[in-house]
Every structure is written in structure tokens, then in C-alpha cells.
ZAFI-477537 format. One record per residue (C-alpha): residue number from 1; x, y, z. Coordinates in Angstrom, 3 decimals. Each point is the difference from the previous one (the first is absolute). Layout:
<kedrens>
<kedren><seq>NUM</seq><X>X</X><Y>Y</Y><Z>Z</Z></kedren>
...
</kedrens>
This chain:
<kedrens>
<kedren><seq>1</seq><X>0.000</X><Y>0.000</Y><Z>0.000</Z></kedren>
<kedren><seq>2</seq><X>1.252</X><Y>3.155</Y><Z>-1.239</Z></kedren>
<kedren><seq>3</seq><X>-1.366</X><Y>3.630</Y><Z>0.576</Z></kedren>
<kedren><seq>4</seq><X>1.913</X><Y>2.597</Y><Z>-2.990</Z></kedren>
<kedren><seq>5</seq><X>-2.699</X><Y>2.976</Y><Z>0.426</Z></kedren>
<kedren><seq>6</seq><X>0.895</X><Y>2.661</Y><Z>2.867</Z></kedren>
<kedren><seq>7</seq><X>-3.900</X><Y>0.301</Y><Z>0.694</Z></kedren>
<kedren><seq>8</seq><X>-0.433</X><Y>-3.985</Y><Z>0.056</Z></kedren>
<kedren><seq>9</seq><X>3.565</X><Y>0.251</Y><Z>3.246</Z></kedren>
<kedren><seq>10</seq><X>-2.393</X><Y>3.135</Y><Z>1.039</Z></kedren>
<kedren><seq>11</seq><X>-3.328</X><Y>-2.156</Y><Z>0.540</Z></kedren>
<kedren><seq>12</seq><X>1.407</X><Y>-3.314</Y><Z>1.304</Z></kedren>
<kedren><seq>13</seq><X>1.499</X><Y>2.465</Y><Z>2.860</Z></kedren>
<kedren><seq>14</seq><X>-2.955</X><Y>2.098</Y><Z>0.767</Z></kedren>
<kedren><seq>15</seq><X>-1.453</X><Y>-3.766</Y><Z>0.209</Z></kedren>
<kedren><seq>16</seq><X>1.985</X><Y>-1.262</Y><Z>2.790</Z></kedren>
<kedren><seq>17</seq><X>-0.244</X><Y>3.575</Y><Z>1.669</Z></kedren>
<kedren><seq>18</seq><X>-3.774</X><Y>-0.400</Y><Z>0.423</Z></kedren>
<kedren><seq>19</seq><X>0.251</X><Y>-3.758</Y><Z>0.672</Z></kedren>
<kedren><seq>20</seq><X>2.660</X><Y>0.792</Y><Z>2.753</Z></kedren>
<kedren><seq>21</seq><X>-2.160</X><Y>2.869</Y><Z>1.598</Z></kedren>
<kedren><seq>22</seq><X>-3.544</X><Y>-2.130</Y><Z>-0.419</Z></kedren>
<kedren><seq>23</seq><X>2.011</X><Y>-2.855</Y><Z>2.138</Z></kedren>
<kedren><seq>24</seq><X>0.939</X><Y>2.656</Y><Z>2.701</Z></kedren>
<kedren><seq>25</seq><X>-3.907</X><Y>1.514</Y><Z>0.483</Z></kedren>
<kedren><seq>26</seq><X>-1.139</X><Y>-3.718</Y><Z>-0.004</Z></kedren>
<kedren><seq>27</seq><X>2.195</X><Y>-0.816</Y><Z>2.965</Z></kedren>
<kedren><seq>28</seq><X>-0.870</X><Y>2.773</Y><Z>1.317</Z></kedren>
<kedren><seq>29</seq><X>-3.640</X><Y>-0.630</Y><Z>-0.161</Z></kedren>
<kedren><seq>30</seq><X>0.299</X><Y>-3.327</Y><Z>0.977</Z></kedren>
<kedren><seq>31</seq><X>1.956</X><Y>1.492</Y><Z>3.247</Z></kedren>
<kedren><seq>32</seq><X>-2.439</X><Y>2.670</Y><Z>0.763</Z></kedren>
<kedren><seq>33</seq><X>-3.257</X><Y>-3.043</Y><Z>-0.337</Z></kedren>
<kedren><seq>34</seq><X>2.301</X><Y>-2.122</Y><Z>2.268</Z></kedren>
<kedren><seq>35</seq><X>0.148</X><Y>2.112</Y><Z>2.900</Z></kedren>
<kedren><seq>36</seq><X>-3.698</X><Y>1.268</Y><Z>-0.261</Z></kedren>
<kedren><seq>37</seq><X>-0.746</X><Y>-3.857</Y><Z>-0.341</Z></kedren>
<kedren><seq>38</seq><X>1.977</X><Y>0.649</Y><Z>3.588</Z></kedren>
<kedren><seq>39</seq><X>-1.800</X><Y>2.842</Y><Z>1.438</Z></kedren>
<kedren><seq>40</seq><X>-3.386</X><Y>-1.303</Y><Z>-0.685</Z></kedren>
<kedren><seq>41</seq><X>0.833</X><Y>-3.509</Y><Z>1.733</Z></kedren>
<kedren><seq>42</seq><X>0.821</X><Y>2.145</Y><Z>3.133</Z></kedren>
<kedren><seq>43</seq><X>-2.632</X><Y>2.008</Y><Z>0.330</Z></kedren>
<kedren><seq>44</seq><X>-2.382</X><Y>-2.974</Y><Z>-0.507</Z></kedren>
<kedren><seq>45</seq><X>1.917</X><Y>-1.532</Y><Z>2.726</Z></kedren>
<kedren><seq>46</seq><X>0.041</X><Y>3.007</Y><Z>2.097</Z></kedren>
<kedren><seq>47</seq><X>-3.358</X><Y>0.655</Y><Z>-0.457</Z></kedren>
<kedren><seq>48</seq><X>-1.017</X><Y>-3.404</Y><Z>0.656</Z></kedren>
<kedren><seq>49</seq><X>1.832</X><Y>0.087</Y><Z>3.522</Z></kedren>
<kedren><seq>50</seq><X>-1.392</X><Y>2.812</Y><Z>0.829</Z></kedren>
<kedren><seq>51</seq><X>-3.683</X><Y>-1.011</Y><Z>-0.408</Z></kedren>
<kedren><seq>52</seq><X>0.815</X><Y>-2.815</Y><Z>2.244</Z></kedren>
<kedren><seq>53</seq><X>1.537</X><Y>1.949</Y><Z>2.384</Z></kedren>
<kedren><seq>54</seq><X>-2.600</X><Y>2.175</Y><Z>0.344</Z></kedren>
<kedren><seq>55</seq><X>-2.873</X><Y>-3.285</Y><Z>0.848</Z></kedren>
<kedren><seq>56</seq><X>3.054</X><Y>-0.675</Y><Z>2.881</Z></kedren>
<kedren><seq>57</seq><X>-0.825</X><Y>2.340</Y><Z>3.544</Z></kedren>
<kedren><seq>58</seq><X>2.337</X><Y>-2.089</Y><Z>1.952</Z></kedren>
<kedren><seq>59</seq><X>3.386</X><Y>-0.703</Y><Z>0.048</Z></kedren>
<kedren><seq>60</seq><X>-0.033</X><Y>-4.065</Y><Z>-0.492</Z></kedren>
<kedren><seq>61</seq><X>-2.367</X><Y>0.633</Y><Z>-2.967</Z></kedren>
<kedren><seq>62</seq><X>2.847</X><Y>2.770</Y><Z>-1.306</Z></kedren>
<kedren><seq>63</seq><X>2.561</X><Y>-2.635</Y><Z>0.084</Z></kedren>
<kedren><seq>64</seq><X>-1.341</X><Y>-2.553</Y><Z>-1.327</Z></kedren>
<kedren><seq>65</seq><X>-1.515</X><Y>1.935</Y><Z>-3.123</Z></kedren>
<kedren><seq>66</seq><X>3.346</X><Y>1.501</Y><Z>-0.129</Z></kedren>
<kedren><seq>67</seq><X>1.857</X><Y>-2.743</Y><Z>0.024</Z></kedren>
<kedren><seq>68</seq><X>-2.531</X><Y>-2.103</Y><Z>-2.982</Z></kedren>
<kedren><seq>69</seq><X>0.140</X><Y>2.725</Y><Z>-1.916</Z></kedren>
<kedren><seq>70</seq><X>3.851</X><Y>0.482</Y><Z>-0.041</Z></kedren>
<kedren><seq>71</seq><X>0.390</X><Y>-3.526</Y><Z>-0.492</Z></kedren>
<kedren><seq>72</seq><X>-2.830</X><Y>-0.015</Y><Z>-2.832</Z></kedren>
<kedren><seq>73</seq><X>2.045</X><Y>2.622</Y><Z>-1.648</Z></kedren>
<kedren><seq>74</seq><X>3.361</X><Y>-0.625</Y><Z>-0.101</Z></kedren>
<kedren><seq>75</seq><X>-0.127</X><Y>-4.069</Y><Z>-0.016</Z></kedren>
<kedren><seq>76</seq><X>1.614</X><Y>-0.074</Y><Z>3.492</Z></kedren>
<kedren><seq>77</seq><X>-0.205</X><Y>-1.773</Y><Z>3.630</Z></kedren>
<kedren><seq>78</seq><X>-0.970</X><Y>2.814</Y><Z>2.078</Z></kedren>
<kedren><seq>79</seq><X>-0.117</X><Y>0.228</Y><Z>3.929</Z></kedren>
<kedren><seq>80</seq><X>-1.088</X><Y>3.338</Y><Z>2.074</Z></kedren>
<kedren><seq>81</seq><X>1.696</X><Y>0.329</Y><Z>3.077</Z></kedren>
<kedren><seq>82</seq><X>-0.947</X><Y>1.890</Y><Z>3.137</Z></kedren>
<kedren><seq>83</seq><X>0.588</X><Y>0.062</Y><Z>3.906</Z></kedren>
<kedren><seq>84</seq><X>-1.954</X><Y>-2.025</Y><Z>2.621</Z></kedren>
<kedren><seq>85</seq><X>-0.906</X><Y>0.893</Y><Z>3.558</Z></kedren>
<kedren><seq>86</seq><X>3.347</X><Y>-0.845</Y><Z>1.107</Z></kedren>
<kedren><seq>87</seq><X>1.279</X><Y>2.114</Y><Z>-2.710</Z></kedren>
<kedren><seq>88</seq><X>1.432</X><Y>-2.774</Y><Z>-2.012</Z></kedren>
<kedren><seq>89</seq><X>-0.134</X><Y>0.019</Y><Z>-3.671</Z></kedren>
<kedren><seq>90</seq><X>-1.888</X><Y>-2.841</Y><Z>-1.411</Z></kedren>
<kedren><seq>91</seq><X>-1.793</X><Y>-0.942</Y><Z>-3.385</Z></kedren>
<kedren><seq>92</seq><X>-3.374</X><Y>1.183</Y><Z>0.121</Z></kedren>
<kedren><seq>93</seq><X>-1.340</X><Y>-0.773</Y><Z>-3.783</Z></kedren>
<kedren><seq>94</seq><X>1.639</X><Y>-1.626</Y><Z>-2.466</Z></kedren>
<kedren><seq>95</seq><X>-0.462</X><Y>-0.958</Y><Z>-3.564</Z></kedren>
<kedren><seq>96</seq><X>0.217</X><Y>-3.398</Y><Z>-0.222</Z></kedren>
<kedren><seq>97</seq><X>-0.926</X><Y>-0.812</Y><Z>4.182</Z></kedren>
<kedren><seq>98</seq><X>2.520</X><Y>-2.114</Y><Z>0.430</Z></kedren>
<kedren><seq>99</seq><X>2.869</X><Y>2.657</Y><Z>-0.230</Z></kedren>
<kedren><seq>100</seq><X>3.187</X><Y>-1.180</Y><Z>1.786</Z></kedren>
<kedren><seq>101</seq><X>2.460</X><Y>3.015</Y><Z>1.257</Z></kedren>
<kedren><seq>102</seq><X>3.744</X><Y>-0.784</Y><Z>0.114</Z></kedren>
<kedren><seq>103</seq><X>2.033</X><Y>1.980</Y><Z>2.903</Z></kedren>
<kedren><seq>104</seq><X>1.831</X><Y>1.891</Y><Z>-2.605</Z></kedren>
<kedren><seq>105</seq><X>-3.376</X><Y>0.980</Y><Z>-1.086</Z></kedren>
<kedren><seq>106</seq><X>-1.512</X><Y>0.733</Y><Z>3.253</Z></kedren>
<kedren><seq>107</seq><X>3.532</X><Y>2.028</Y><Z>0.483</Z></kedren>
<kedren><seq>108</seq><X>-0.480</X><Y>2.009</Y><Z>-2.756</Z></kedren>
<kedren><seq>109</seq><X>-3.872</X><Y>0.782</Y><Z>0.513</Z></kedren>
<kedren><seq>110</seq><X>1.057</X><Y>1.419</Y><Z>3.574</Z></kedren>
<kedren><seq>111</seq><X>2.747</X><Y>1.937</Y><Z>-1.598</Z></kedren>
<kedren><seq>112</seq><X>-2.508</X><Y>1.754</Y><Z>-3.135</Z></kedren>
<kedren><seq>113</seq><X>-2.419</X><Y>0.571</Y><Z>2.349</Z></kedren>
<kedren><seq>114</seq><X>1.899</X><Y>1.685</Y><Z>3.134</Z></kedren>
<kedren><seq>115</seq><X>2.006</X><Y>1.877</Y><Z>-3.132</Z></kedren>
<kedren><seq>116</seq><X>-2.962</X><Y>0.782</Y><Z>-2.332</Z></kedren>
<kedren><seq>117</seq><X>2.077</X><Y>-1.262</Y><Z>-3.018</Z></kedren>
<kedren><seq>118</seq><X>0.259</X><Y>-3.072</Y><Z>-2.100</Z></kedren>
<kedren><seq>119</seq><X>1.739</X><Y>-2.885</Y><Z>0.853</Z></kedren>
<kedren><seq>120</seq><X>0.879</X><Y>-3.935</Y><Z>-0.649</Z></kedren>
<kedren><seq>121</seq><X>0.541</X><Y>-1.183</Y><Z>-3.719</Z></kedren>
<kedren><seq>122</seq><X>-0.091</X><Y>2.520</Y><Z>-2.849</Z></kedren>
<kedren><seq>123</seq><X>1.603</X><Y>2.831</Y><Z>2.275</Z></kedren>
<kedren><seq>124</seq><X>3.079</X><Y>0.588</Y><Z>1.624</Z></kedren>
<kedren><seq>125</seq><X>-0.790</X><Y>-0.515</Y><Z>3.446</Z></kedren>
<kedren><seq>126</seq><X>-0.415</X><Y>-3.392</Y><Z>1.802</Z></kedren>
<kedren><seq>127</seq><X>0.094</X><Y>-1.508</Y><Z>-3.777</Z></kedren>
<kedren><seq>128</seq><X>0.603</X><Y>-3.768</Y><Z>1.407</Z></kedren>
<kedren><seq>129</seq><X>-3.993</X><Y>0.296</Y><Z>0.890</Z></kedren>
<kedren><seq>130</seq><X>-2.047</X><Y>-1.935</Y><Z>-2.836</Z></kedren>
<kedren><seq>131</seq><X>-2.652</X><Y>2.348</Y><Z>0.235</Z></kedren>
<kedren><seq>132</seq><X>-0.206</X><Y>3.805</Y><Z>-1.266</Z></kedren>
<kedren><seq>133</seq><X>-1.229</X><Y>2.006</Y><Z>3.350</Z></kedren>
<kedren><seq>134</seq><X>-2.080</X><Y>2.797</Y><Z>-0.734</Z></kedren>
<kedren><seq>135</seq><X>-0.465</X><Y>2.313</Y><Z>2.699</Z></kedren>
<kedren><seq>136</seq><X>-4.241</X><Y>1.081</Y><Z>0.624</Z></kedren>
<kedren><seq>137</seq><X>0.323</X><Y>2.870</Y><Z>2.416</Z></kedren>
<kedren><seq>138</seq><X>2.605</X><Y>3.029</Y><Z>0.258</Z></kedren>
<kedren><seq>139</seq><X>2.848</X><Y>-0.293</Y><Z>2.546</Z></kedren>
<kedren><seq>140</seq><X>-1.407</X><Y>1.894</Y><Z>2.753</Z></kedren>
<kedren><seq>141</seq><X>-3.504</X><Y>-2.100</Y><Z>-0.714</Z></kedren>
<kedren><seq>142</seq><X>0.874</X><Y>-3.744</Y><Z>-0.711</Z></kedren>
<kedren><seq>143</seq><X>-3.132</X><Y>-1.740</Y><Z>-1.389</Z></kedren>
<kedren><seq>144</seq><X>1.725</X><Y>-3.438</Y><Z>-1.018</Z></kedren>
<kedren><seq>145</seq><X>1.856</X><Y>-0.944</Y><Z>-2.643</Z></kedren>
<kedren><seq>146</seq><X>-1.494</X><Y>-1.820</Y><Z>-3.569</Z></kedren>
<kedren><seq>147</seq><X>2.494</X><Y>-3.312</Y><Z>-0.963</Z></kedren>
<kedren><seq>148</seq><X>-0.129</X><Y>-0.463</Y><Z>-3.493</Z></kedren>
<kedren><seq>149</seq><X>1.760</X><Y>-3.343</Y><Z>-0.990</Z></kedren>
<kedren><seq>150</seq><X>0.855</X><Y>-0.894</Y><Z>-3.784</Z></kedren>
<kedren><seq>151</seq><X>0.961</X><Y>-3.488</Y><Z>-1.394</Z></kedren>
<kedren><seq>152</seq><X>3.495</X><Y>-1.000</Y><Z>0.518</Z></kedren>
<kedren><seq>153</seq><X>1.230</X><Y>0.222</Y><Z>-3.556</Z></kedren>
<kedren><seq>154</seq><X>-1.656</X><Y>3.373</Y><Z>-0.587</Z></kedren>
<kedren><seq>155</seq><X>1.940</X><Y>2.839</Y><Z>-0.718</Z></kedren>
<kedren><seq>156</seq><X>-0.385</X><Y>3.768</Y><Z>1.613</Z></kedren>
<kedren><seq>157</seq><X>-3.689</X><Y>1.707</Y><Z>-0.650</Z></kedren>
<kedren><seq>158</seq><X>0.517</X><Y>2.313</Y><Z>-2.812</Z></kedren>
<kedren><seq>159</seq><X>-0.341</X><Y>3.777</Y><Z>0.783</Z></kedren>
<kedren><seq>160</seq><X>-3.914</X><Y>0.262</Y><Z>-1.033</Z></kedren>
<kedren><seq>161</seq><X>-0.543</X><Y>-2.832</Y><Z>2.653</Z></kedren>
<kedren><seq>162</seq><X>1.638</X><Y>1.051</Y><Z>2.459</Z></kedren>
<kedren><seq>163</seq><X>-1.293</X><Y>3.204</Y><Z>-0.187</Z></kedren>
<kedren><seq>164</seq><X>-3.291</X><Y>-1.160</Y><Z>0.333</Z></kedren>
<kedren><seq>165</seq><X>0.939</X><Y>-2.432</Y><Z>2.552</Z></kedren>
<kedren><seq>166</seq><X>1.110</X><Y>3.123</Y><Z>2.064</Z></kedren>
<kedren><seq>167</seq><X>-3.224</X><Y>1.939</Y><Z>-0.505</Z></kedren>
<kedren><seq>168</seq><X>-2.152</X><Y>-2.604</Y><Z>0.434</Z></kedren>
<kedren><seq>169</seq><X>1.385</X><Y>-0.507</Y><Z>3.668</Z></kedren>
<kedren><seq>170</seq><X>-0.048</X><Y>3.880</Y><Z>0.151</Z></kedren>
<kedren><seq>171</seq><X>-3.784</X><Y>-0.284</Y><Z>-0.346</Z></kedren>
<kedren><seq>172</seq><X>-0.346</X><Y>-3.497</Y><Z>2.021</Z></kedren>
<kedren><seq>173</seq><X>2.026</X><Y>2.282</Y><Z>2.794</Z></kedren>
<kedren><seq>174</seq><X>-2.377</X><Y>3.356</Y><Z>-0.322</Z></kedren>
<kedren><seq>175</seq><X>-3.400</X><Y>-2.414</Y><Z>0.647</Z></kedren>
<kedren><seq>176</seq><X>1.952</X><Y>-1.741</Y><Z>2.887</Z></kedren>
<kedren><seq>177</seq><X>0.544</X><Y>3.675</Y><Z>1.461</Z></kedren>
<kedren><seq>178</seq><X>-3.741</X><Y>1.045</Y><Z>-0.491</Z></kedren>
<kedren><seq>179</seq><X>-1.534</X><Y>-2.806</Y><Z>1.142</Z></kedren>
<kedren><seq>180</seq><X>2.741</X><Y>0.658</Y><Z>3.554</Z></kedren>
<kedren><seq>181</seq><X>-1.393</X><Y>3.264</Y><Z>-0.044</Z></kedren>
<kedren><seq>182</seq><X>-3.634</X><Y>-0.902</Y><Z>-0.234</Z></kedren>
<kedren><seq>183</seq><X>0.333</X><Y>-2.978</Y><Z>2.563</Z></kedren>
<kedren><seq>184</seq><X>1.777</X><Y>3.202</Y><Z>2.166</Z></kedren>
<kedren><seq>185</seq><X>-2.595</X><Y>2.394</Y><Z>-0.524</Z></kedren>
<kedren><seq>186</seq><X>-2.669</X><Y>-2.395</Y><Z>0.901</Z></kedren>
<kedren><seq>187</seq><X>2.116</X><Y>-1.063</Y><Z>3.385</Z></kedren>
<kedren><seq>188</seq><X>-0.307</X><Y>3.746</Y><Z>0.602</Z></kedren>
<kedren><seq>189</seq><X>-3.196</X><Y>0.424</Y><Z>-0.557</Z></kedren>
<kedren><seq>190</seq><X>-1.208</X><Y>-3.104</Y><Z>2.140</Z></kedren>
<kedren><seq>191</seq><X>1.986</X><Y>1.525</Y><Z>2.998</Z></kedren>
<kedren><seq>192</seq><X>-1.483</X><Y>3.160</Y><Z>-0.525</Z></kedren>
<kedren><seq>193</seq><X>-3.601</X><Y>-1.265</Y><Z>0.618</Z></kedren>
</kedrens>
């Protein structure tokens, strides 16, 4: 194959030009459908929570809607953590029941929630722990701690899930503190009487 004419050279060039910018906008667009293929998965998920959250007024029914729905979404054992009466931290719902806490877990579910911060596997701190601890109260209001555990041979969530990971527990975390504040105000109100 031979091209002699200067406008035939011309043609074939403007050719792979377009071709070469077409590619670019189609990854592009394929790119920009991906990620709002993303966003719309989380706010279904988010949304979702959050109607179940809302049928919840106590803080058992929190948890264990929290942790379903976290374990729904992200295909993941889940276990929500909290404090007894002799202020020991203990599994308190779990998706699946039977939930089984190692001591580098439990370690590392004492540490995120006195600290407020992340700890066990996926995060620098207490990373022996084969659970990800994710903390449901603020450090100077410790509500318990969710413990999301992933199959073995599964790698780190990607950004997107973890990010939704982290607000989901955000949310799970704000019902736990308004249903404290509503058991509180009702306390109050029955001594007042």
C-alpha cells in the first residue's frame, strides 16, 4: 500500500487524529458512567440505612440494623461492639450471630474506640487484628465500635468502599447518639414528675 498524493498523507492523518481523540472522550465517558454507576449505589445504600434506622428508637435495634445493613452492603461479617454494665466491651449484634472475636481484635476495638480512630487490618494501627475497627462515637463520647471482617484472601476495600463504610458507621453512630439522648431526656423527664 502506497499513498503518492499530499492530500491522500493529509487525510489518513486527520484520520487517526479523530480516531485517537474519539478513543480519549470514550474513556472518558466510560470513567465518568463508572463512578456515577458509584455514587448512585451509595446513596441507595445510604438511603436504605437510613430508612431503617429511622423504624430503630433503641439502641439494640440501631445495632443490629446497622450492623445487617453494613454487612448487606459491602459483602462482609460485621459485629457492633459496645460496653456492658461492668463497662466491658462485648459483641452486642452481629452479622452472621455466631461472630467469634480474637484478642487482637478485641485489642484493637478497645484501642479505636478509647482513640476515636480506625484500627486492626486495613490501617496502620493494631494491623495484626483480622477485623477493620470502626469507631461509632467521638472520643470524648464512645458509642462502640462496628467490626467489619472480610474473607481471608480479600484484598483492601477500594476507596469508594471504604468511604462508604466510614459514613455508614458515621450515620449508624449519629442514631446511637439520638436514641442516648432521647432515652436521657425521657430519664429526665420521669424524675421530674
Amino acid at each position: 500500500l502506497m499513498i503518492a498524493n499530499f492530500d491522500d498523507v493529509l487525510a489518513v492523518c486527520l484520520f487517526l487524529v479523530a480516531a485517537l481523540v474519539a478513543s480519549r472522550l470514550a474513556t472518558k465517558l466510560a470513567s465518568q458512567v463508572e463512578s456515577l454507576r458509584m455514587a448512585h449505589a451509595q446513596a441507595r445504600a445510604l438511603l436504605a440505612l437510613g430508612q431503617r434506622l429511622s423504624t430503630s428508637t433503641d439502641a439494640e435495634g440501631i445495632r443490629r440494623v446497622g450492623a445487617s445493613a453494613l454487612a448487606d452492603v459491602l459483602r462482609c461479617e460485621v459485629a457492633m461492639l459496645a460496653r456492658d454494665a461492668s463497662q466491658v466491651l462485648r459483641v452486642v449484634s452481629a452479622s452472621p450471630r455466631d461472630f467469634d472475636m480474637t484478642t487482637q481484635d478485641l485489642g484493637a476495638a478497645a484501642w479505636s474506640e478509647q482513640h476515636a480512630e480506625q484500627a486492626g487490618r486495613f490501617t496502620d494501627t493494631l494491623n495484626a487484628a483480622p477485623c477493620w475497627m470502626l469507631p461509632l462515637g467521638s472520643e470524648g463520647n464512645p458509642l462502640g465500635v462496628a467490626a467489619l471482617r472480610f474473607p481471608a484472601g480479600q484484598g483492601e476495600p477500594s476507596t469508594d468502599e471504604r468511604s462508604l463504610a466510614l459514613t455508614m458507621v458515621q450515620d449508624i453512630g449519629q442514631a446511637l447518639q439520638r436514641a442516648r439522648l432521647a432515652e436521657e431526656l425521657e430519664g429526665a423527664r420521669v424524675q421530674g414528675e
